[in-house]
mmCIF file of the protein (N, C-alpha, C, O) and its ligand, coordinates in Angstrom:
data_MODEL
# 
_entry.id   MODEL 
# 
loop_
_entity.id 
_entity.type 
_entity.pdbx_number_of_molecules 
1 polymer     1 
2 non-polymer 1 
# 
_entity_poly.entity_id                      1 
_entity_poly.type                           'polypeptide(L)' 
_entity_poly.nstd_linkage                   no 
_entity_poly.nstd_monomer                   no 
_entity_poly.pdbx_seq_one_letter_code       
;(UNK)(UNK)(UNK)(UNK)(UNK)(UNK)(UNK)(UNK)(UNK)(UNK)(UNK)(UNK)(UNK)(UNK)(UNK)(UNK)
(UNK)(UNK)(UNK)(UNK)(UNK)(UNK)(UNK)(UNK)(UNK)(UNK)(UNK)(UNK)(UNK)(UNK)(UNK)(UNK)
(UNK)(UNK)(UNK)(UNK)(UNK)(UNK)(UNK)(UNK)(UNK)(UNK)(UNK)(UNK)(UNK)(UNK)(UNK)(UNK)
(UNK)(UNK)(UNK)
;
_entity_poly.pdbx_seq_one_letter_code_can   XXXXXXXXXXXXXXXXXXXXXXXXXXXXXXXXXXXXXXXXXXXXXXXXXXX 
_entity_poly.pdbx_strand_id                 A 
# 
loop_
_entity_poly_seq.entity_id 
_entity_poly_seq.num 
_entity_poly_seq.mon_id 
_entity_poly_seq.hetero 
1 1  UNK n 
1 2  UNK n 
1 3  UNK n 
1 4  UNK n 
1 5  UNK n 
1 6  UNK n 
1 7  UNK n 
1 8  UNK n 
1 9  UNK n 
1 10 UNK n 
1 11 UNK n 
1 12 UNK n 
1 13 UNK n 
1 14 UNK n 
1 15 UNK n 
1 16 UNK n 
1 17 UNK n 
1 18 UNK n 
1 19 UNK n 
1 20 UNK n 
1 21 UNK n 
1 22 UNK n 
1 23 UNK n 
1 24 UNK n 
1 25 UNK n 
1 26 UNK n 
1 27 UNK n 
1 28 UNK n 
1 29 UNK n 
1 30 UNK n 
1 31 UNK n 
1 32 UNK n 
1 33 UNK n 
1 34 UNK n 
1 35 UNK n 
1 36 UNK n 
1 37 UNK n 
1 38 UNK n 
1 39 UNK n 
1 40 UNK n 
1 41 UNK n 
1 42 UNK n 
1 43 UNK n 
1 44 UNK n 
1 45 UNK n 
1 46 UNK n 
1 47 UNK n 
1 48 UNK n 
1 49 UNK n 
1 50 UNK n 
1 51 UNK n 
# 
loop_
_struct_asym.id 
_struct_asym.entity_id 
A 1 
B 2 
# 
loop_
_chem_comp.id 
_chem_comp.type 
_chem_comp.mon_nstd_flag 
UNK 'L-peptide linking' . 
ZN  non-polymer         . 
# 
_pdbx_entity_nonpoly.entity_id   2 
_pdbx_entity_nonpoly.name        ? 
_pdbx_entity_nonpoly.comp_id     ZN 
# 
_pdbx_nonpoly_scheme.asym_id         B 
_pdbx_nonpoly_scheme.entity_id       2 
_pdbx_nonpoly_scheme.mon_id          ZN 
_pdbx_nonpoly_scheme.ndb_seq_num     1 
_pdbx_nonpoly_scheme.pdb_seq_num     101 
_pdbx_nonpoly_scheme.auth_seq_num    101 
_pdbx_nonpoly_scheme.pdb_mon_id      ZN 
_pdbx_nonpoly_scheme.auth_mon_id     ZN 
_pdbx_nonpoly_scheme.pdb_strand_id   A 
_pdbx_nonpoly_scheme.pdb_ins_code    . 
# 
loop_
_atom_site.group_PDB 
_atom_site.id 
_atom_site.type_symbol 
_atom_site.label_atom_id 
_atom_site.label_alt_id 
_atom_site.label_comp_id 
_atom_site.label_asym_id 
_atom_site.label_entity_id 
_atom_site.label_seq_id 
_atom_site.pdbx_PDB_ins_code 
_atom_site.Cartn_x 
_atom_site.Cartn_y 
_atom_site.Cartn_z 
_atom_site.occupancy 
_atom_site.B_iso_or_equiv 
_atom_site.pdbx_formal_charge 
_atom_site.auth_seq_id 
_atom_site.auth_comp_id 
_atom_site.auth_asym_id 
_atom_site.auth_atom_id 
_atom_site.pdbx_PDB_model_num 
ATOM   1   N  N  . UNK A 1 1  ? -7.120  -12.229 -8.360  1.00 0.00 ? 1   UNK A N  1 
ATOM   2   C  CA . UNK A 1 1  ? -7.515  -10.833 -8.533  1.00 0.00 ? 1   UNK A CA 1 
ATOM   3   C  C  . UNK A 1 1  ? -8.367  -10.386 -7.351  1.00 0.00 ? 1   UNK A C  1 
ATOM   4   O  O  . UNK A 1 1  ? -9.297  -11.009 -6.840  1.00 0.00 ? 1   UNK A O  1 
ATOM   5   N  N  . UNK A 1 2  ? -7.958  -9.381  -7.063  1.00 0.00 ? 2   UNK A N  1 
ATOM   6   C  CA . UNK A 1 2  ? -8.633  -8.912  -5.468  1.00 0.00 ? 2   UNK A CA 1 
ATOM   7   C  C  . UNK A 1 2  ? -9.389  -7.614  -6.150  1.00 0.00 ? 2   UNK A C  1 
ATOM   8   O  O  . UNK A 1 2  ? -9.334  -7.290  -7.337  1.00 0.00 ? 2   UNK A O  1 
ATOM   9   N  N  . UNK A 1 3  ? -10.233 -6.841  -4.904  1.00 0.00 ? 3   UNK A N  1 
ATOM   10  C  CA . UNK A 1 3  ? -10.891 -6.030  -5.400  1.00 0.00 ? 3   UNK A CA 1 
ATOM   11  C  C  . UNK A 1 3  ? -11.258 -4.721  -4.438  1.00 0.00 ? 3   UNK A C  1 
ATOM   12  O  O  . UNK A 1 3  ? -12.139 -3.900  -4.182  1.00 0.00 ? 3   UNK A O  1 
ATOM   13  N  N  . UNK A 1 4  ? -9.911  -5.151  -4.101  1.00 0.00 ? 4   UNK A N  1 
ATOM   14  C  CA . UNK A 1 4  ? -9.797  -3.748  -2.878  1.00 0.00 ? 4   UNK A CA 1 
ATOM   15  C  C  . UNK A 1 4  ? -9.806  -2.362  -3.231  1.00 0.00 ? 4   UNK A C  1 
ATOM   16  O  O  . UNK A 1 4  ? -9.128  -1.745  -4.052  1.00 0.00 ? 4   UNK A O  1 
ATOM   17  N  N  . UNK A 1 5  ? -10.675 -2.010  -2.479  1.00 0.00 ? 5   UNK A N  1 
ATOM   18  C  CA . UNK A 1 5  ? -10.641 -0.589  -2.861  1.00 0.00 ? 5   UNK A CA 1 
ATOM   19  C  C  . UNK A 1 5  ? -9.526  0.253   -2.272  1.00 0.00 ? 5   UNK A C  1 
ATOM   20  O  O  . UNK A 1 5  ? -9.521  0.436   -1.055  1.00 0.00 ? 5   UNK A O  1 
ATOM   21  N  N  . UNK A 1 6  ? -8.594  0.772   -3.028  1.00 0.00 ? 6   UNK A N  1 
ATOM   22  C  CA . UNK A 1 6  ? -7.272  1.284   -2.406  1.00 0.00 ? 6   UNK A CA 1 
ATOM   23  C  C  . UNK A 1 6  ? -7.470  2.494   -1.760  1.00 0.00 ? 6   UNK A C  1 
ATOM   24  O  O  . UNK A 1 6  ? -6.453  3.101   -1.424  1.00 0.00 ? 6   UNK A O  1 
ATOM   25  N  N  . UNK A 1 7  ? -8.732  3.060   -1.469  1.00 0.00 ? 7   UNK A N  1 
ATOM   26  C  CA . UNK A 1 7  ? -8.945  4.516   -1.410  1.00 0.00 ? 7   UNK A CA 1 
ATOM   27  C  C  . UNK A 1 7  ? -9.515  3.858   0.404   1.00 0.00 ? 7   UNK A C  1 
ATOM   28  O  O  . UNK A 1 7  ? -9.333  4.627   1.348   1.00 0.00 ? 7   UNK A O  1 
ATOM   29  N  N  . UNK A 1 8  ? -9.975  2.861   0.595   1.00 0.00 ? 8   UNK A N  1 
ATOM   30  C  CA . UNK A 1 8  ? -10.214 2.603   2.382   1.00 0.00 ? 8   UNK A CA 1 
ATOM   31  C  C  . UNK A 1 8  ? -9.674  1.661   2.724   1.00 0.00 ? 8   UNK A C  1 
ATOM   32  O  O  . UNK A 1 8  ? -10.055 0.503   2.554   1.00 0.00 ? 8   UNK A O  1 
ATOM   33  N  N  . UNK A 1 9  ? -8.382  2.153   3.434   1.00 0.00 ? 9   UNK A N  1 
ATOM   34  C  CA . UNK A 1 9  ? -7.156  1.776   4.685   1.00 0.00 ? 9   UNK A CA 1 
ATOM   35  C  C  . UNK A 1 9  ? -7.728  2.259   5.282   1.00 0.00 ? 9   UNK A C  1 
ATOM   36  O  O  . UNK A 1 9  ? -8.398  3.275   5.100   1.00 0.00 ? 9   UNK A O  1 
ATOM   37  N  N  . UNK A 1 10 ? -7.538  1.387   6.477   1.00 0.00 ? 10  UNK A N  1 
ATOM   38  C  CA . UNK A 1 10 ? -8.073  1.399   7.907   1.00 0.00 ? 10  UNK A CA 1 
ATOM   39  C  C  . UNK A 1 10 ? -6.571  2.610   8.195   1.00 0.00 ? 10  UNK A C  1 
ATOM   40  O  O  . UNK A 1 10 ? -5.526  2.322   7.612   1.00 0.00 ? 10  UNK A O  1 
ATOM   41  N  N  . UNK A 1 11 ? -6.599  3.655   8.931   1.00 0.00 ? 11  UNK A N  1 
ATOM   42  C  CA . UNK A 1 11 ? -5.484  3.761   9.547   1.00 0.00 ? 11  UNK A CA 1 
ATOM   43  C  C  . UNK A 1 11 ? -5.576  3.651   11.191  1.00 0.00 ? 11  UNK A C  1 
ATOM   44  O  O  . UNK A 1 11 ? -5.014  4.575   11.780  1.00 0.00 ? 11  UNK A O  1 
ATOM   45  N  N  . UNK A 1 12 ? -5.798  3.299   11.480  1.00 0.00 ? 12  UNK A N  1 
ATOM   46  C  CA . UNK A 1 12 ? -5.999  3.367   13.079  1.00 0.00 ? 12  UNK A CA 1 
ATOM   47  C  C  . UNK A 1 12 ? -4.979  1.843   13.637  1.00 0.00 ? 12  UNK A C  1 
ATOM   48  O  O  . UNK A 1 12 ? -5.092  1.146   14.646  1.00 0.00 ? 12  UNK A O  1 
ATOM   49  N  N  . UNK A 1 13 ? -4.008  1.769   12.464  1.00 0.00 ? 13  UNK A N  1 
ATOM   50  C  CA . UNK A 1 13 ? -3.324  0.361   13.196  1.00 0.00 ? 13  UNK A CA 1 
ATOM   51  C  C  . UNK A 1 13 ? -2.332  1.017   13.993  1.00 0.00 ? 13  UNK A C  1 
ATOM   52  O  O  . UNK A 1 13 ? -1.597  1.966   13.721  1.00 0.00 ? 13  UNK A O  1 
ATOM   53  N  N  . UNK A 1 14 ? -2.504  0.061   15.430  1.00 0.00 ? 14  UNK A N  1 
ATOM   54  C  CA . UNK A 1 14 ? -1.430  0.413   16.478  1.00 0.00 ? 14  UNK A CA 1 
ATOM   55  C  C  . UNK A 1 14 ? 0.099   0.460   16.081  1.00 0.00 ? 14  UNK A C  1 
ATOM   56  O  O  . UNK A 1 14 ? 0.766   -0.515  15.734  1.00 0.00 ? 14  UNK A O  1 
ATOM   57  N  N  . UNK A 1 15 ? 0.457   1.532   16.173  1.00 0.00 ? 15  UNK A N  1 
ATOM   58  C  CA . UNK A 1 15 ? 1.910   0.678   15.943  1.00 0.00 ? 15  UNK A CA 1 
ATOM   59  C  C  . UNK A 1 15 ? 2.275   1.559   14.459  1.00 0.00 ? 15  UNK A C  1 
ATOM   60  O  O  . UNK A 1 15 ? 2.916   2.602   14.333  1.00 0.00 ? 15  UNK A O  1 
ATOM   61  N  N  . UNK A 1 16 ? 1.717   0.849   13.590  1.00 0.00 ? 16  UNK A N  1 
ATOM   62  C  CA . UNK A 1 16 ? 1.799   1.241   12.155  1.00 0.00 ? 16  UNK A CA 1 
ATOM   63  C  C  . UNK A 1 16 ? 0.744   1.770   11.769  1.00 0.00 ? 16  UNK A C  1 
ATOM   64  O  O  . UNK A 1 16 ? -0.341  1.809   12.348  1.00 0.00 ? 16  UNK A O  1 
ATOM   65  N  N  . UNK A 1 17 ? 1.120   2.303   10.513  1.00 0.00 ? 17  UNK A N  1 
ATOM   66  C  CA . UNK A 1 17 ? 0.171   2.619   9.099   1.00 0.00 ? 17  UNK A CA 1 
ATOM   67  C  C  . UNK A 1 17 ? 0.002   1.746   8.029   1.00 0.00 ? 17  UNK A C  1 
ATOM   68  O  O  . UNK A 1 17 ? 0.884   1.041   7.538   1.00 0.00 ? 17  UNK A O  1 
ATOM   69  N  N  . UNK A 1 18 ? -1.289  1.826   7.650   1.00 0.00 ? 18  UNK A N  1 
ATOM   70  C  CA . UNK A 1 18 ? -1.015  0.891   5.804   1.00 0.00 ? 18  UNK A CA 1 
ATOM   71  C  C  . UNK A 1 18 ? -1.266  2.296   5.179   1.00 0.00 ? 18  UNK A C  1 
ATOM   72  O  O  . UNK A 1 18 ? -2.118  3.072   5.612   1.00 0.00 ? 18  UNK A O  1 
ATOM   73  N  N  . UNK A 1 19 ? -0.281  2.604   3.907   1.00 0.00 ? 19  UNK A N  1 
ATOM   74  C  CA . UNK A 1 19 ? -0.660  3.870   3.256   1.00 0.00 ? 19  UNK A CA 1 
ATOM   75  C  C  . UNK A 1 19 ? -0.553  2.967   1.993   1.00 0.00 ? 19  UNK A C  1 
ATOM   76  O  O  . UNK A 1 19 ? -0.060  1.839   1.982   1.00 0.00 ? 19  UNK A O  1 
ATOM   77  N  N  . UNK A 1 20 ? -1.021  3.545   1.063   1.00 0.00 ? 20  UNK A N  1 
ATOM   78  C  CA . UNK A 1 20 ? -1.181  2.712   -0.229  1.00 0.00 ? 20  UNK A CA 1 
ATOM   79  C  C  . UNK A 1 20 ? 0.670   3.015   -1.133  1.00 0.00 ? 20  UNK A C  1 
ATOM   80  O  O  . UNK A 1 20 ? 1.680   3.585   -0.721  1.00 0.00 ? 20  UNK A O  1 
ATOM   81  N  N  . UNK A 1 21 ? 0.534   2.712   -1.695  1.00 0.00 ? 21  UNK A N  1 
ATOM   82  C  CA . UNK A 1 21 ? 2.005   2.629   -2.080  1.00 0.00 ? 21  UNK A CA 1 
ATOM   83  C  C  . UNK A 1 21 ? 2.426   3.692   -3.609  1.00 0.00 ? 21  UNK A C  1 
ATOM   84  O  O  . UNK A 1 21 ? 1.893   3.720   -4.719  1.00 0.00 ? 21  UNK A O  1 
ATOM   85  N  N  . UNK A 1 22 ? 3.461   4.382   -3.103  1.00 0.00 ? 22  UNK A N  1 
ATOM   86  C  CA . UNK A 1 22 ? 3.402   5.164   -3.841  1.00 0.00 ? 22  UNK A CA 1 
ATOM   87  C  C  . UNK A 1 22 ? 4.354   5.265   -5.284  1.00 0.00 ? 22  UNK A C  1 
ATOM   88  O  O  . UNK A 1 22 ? 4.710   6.245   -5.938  1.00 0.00 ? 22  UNK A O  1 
ATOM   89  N  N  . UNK A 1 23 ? 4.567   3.961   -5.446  1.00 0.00 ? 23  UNK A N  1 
ATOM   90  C  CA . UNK A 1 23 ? 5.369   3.273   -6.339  1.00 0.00 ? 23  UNK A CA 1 
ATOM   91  C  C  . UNK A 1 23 ? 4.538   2.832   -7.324  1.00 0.00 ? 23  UNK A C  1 
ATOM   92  O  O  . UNK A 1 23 ? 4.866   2.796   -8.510  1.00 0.00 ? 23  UNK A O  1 
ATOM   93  N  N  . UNK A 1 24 ? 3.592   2.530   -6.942  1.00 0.00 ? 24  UNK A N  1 
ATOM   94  C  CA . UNK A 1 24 ? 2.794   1.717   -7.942  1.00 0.00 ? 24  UNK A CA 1 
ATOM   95  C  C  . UNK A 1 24 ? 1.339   2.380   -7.745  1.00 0.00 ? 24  UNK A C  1 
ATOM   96  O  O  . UNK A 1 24 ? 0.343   1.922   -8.305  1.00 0.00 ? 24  UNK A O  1 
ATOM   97  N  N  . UNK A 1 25 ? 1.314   3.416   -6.961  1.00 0.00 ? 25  UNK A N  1 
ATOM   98  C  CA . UNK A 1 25 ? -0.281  4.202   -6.766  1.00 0.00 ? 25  UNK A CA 1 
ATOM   99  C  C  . UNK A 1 25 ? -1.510  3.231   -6.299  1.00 0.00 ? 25  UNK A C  1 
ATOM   100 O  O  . UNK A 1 25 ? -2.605  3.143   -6.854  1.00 0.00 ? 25  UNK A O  1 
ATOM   101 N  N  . UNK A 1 26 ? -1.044  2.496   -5.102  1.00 0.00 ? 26  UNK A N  1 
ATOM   102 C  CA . UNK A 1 26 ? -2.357  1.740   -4.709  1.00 0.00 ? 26  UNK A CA 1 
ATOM   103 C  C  . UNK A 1 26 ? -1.926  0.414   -6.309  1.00 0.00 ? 26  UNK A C  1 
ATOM   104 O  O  . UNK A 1 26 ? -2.135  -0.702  -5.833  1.00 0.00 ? 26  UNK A O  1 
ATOM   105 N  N  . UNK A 1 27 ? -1.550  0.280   -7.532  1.00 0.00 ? 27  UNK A N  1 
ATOM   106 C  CA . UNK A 1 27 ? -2.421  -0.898  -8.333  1.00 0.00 ? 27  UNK A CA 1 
ATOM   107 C  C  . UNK A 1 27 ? -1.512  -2.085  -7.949  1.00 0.00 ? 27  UNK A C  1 
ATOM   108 O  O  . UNK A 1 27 ? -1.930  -3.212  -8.218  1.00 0.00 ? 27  UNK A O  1 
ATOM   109 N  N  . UNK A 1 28 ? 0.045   -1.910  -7.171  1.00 0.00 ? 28  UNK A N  1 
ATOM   110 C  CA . UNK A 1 28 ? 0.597   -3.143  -7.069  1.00 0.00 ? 28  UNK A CA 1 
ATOM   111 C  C  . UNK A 1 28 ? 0.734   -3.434  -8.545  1.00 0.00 ? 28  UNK A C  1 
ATOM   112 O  O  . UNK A 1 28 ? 0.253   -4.559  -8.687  1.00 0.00 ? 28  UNK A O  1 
ATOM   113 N  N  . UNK A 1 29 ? 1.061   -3.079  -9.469  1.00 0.00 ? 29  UNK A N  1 
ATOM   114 C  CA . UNK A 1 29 ? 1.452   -3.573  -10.785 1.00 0.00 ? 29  UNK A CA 1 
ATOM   115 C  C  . UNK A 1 29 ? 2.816   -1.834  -11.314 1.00 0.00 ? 29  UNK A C  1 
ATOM   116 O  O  . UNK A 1 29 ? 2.664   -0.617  -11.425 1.00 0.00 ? 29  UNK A O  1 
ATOM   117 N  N  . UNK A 1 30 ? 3.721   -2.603  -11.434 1.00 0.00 ? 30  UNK A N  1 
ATOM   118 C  CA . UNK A 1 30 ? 4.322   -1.402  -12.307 1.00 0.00 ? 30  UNK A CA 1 
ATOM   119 C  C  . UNK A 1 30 ? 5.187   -1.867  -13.587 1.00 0.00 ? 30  UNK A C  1 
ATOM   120 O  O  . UNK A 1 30 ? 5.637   -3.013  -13.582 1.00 0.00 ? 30  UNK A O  1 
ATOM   121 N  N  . UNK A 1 31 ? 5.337   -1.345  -14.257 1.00 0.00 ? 31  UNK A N  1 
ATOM   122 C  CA . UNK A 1 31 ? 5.825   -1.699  -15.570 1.00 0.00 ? 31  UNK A CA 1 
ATOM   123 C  C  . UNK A 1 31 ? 5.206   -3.150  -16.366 1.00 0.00 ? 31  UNK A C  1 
ATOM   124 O  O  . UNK A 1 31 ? 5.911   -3.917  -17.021 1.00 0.00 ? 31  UNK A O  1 
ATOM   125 N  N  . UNK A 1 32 ? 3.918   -3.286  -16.163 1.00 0.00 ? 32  UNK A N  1 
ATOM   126 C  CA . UNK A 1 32 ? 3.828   -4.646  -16.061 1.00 0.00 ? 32  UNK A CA 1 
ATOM   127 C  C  . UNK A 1 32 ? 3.800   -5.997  -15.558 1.00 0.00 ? 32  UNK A C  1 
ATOM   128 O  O  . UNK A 1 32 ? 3.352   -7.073  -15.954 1.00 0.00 ? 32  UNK A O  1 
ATOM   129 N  N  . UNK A 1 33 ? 4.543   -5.502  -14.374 1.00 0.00 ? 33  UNK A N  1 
ATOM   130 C  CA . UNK A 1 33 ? 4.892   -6.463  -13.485 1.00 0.00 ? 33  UNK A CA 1 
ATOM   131 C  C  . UNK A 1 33 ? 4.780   -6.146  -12.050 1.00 0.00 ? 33  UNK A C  1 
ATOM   132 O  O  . UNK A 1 33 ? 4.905   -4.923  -11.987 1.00 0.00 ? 33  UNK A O  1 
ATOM   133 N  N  . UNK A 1 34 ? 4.583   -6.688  -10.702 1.00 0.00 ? 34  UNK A N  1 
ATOM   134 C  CA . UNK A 1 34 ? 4.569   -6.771  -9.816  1.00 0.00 ? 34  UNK A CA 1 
ATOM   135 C  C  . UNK A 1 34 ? 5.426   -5.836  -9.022  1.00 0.00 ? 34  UNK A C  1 
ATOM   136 O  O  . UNK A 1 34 ? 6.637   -6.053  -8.971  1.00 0.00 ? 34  UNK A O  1 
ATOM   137 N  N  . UNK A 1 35 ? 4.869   -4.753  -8.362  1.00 0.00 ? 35  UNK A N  1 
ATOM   138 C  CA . UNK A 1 35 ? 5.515   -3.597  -7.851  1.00 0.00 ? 35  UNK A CA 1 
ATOM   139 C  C  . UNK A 1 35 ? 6.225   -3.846  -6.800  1.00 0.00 ? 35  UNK A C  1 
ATOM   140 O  O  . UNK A 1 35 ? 5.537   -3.871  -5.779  1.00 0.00 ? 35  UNK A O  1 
ATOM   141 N  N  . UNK A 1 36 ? 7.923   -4.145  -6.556  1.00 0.00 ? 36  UNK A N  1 
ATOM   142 C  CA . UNK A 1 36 ? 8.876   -4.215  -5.746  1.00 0.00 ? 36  UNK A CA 1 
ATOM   143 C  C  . UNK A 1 36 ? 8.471   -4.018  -4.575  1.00 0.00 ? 36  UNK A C  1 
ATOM   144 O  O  . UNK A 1 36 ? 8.494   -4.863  -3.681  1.00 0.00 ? 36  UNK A O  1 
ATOM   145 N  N  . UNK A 1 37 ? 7.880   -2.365  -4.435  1.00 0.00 ? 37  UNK A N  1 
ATOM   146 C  CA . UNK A 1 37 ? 7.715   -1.786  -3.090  1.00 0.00 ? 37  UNK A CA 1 
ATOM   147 C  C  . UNK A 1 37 ? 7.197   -2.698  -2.166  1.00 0.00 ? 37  UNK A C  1 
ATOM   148 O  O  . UNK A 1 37 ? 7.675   -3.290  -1.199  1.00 0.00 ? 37  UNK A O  1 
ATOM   149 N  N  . UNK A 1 38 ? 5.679   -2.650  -2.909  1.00 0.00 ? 38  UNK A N  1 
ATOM   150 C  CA . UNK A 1 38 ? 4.592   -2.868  -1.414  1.00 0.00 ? 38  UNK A CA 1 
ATOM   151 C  C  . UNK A 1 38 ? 4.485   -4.891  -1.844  1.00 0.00 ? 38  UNK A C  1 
ATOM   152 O  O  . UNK A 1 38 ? 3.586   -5.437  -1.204  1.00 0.00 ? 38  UNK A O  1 
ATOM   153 N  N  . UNK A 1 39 ? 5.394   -5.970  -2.911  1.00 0.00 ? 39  UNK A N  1 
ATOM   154 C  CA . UNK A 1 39 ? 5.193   -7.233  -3.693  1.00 0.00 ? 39  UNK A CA 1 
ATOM   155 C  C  . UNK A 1 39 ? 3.880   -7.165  -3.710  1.00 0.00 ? 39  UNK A C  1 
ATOM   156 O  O  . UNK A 1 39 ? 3.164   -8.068  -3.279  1.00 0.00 ? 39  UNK A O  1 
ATOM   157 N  N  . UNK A 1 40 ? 3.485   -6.160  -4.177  1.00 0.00 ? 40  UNK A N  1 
ATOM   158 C  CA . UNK A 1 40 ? 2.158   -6.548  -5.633  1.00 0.00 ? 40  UNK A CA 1 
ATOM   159 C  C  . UNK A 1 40 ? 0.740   -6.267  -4.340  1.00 0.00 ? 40  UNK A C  1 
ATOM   160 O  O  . UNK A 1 40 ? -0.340  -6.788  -4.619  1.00 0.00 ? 40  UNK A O  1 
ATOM   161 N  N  . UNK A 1 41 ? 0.832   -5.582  -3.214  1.00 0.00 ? 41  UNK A N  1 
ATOM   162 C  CA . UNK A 1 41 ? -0.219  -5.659  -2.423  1.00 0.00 ? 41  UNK A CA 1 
ATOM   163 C  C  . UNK A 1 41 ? -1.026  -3.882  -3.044  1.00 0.00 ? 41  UNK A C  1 
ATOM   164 O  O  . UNK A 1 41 ? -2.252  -3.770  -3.079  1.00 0.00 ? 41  UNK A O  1 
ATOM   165 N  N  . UNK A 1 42 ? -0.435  -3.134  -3.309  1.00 0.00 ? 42  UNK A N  1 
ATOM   166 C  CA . UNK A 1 42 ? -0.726  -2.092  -3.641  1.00 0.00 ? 42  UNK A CA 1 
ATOM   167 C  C  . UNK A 1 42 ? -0.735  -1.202  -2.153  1.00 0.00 ? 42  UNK A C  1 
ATOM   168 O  O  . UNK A 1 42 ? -1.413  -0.174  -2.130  1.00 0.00 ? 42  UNK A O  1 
ATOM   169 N  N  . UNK A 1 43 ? 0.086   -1.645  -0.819  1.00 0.00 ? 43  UNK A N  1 
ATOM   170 C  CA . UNK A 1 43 ? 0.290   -1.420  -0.076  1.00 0.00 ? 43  UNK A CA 1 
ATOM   171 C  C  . UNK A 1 43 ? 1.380   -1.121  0.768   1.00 0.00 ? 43  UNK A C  1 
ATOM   172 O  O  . UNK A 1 43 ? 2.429   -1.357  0.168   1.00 0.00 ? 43  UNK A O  1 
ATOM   173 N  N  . UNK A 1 44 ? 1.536   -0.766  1.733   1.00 0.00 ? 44  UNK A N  1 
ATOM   174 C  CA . UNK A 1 44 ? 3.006   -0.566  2.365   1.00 0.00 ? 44  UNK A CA 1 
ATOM   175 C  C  . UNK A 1 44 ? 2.309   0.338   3.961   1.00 0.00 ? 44  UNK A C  1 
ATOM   176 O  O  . UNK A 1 44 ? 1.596   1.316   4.185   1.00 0.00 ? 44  UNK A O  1 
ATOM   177 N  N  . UNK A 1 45 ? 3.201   -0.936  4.936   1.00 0.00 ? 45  UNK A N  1 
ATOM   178 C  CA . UNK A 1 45 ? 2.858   -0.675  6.005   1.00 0.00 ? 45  UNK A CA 1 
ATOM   179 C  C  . UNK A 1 45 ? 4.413   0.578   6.691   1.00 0.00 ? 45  UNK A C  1 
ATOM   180 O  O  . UNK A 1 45 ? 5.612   0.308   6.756   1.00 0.00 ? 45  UNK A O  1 
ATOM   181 N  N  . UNK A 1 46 ? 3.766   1.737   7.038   1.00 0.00 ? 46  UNK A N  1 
ATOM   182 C  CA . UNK A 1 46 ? 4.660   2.250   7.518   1.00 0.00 ? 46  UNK A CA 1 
ATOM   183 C  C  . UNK A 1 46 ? 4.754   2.880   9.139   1.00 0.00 ? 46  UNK A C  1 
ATOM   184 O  O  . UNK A 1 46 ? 3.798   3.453   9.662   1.00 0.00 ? 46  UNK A O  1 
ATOM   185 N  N  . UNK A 1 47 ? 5.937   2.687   9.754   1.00 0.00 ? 47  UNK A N  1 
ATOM   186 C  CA . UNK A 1 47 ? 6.002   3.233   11.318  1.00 0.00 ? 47  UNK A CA 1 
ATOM   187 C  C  . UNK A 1 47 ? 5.258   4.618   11.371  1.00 0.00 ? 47  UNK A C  1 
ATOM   188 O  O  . UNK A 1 47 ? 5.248   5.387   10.411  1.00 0.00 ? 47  UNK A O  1 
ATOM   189 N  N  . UNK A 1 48 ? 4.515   4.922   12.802  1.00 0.00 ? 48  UNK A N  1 
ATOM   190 C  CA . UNK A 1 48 ? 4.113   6.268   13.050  1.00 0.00 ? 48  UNK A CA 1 
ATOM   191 C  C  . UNK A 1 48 ? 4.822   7.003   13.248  1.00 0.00 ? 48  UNK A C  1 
ATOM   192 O  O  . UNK A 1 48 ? 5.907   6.429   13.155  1.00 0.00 ? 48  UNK A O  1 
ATOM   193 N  N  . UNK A 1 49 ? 5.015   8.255   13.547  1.00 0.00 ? 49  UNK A N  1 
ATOM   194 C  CA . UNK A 1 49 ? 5.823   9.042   13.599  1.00 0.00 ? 49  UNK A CA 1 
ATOM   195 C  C  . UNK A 1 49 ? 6.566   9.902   12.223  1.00 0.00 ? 49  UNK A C  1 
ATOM   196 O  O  . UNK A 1 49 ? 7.746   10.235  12.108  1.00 0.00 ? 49  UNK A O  1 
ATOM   197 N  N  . UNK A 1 50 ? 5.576   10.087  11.388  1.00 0.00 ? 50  UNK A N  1 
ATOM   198 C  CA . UNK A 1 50 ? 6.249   10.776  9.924   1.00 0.00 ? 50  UNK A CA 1 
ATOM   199 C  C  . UNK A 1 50 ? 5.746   11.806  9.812   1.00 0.00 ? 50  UNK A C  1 
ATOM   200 O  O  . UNK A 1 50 ? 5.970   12.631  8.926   1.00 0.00 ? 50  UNK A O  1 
ATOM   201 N  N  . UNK A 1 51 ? 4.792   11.914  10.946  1.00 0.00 ? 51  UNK A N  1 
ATOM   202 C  CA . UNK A 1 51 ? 4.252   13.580  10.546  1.00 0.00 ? 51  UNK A CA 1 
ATOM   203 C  C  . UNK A 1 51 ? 4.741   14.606  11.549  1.00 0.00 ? 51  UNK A C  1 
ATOM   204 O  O  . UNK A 1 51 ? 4.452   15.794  11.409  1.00 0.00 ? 51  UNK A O  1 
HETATM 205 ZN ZN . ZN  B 2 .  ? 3.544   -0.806  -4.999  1.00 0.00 2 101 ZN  A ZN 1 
# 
């Protein structure tokens, strides 16, 4: 059990983003179980360029 606060991502990664995941809202748990998207990090690193 971790205790990350999903609300401070660094974004300043070169390259990429970590945005919290919007599958599972930052908890990495969905339906009970371990959220596909980000495997259970409550995360998801994405390329720049989306805005
Ligand atoms: Zn997720």
């Amino acid at each position: 059990m971790s205790e990350q606060n999903p609300e401070e991502v660094p974004e300043n990664t070169p390259g990429a983003g970590e945005n919290i995941c919007r599958n599972c809202e930052g908890t990495g748990t969905v339906d009970g179980g371990k959220c596909p998207d980000c495997d259970g990090t409550g995360k998801v690193i994405v390329p720049l360029g989306g805005a």
